[in-house]
N, C-alpha and C positions, 0 to 999 in steps of 0.2 A: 780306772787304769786303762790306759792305751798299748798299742802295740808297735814297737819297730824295730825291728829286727833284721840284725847281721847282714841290713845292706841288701838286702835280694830282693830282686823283682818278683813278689807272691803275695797271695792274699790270704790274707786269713779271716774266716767268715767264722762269727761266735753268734749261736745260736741260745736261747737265754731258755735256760729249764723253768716249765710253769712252777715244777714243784720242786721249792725251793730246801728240800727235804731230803732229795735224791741222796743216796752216800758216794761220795764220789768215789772209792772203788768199784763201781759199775762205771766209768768213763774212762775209757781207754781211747786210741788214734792210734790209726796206722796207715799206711801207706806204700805203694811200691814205686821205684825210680822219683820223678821230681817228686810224687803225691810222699816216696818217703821222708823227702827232707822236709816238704811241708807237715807232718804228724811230728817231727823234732821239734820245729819251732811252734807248733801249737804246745807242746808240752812241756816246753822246756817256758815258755812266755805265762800257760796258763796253769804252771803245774800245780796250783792249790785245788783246783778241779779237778782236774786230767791226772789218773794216778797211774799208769803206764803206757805204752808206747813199741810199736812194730812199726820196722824199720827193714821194708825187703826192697833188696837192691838199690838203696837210695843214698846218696852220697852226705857227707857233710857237708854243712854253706861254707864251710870254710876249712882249707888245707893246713892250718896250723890247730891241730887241737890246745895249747898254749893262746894263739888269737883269740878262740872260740872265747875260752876261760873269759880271758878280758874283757871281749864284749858281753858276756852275759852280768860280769860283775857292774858295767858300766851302764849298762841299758836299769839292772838295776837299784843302782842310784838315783838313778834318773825316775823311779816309780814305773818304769816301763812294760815293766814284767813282775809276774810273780817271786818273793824268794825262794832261789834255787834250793833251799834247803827241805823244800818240799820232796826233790825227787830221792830225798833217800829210802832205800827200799823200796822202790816204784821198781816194778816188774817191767823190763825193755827185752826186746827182740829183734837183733840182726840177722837178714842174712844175705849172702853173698854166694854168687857160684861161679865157679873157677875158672868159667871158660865165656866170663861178662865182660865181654869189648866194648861196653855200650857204658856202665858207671862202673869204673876197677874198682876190682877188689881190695885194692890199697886202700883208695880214698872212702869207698863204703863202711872199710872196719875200724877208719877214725871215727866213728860214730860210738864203738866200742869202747875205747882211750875214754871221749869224752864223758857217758856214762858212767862207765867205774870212778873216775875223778870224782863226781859225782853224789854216789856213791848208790847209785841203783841197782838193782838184782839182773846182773847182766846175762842171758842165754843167749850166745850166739851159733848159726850156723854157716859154714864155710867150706866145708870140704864137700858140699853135693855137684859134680860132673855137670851143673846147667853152665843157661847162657844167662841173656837177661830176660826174665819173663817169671812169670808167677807158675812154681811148681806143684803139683797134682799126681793124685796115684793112680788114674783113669784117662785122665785128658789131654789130647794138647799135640802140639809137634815133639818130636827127639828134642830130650832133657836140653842136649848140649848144641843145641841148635837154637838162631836167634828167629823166631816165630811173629815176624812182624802183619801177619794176618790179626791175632790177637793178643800175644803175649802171654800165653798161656803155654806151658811145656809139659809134657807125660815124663816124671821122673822116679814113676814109685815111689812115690809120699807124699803125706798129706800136710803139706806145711800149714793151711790154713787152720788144721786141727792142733801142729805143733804150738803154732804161734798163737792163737785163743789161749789154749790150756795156758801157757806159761804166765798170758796177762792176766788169767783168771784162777791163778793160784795153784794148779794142776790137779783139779778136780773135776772136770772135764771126764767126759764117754768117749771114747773114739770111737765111729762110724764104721760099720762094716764095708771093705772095699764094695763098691759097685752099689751099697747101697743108697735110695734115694728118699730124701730128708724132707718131709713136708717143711714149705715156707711160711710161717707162720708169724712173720717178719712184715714191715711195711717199708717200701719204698718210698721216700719225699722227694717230687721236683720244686724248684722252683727259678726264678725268673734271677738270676745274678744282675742284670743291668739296677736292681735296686740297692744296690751294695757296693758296686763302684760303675763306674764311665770307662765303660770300652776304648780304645784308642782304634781310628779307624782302620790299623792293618791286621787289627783284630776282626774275625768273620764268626758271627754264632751261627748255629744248626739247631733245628729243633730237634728232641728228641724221639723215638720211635717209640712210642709206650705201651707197646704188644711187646717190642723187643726188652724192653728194659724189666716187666714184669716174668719173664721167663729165668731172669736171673735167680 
């Protein structure tokens, strides 16, 4: 099965599990702004793997949820994608915040529309006072401020804990504010140029790997 999708300029990079055993309720995607619409078309193209999906501040590829319908029906016929009928009861997560000049909140909560159509386990959030950046209940600049240092907002809350728990059934611990969480996680880099050809107004950067291991 190949992938193409709704027209947008993105890539999507499928990484192939050794163990071909995994259940795919451990396989979730998310994302925030473009990174959220690319975790829709990953899950929406691969959703017989991919069994839910967070979606912060990231817009739909397309302004007609009606259009969307059509092209996922049409893409497939064509074997393009996975069938949609997968994503029923697949666990999704919007959110938006009210004071985002950067992806509206219109067009992010067609993402909503889309899902329930659908017919996924929709949790959306909407009414928290941010801008556009990922909110925290420790870090960050003013919630309702746009924090293009890092994108990171102090909004008292812990979305990344609302958003886990909900893909992950809502059996989830929530973390004591201020508490600090051994990483016990591993980070992968690697080299994208082996996965597609840059176009030269494209510029890569290496990555800082003190910096990136502090996450």
């Amino acid at each position: 099965m190949s992938v193409i999708f709704f027209d947008a300029a993105i890539v999507l990079l499928v990484v192939s599990l050794a163990t071909a055993t995994v259940p795919d309720t451990h396989i979730t995607v998310s994302g925030i702004s473009s990174g959220g619409a690319m975790a829709t078309q990953l899950h929406i193209g691969f959703s017989k793997d991919i069994s839910g999906c967070g979606i912060l501040a990231g817009p739909a590829s397309l302004i007609s949820v009606t259009v969307l319908e059509q092209k996922i029906k049409y893409y497939r016929l064509l074997d393009k994608i996975d069938d949609p009928v997968n994503i029923e009861g697949d666990p999704v997560y919007v959110f938006s915040g009210i004071y985002d000049k950067v992806a509206y909140p219109g067009v992010v909560k067609l993402n909503e529309q889309l899902y329930s159509r659908l017919g996924a386990m929709v949790k959306t959030n909407f009414d928290m006072p941010a801008h556009h950046g990922f909110p925290t209940e420790n870090f960050g600049a003013k919630c309702s401020t746009l924090n293009t240092a890092n994108y990171i907002n102090n909004c008292n809350f812990n979305l990344a804990y609302d958003m886990l728990n909900h893909l992950s059934g809502g059996n989830l611990t929530k973390p004591p504010v201020n508490s600090k969480t051994p990483l016990v996680g591993q980070m992968l880099m690697f080299d994208q140029n082996a996965f597609m050809n840059f176009p030269l107004s494209l510029a890569a950067e290496e990555n800082d790997k003190l910096s990136m291991s502090e996450w």
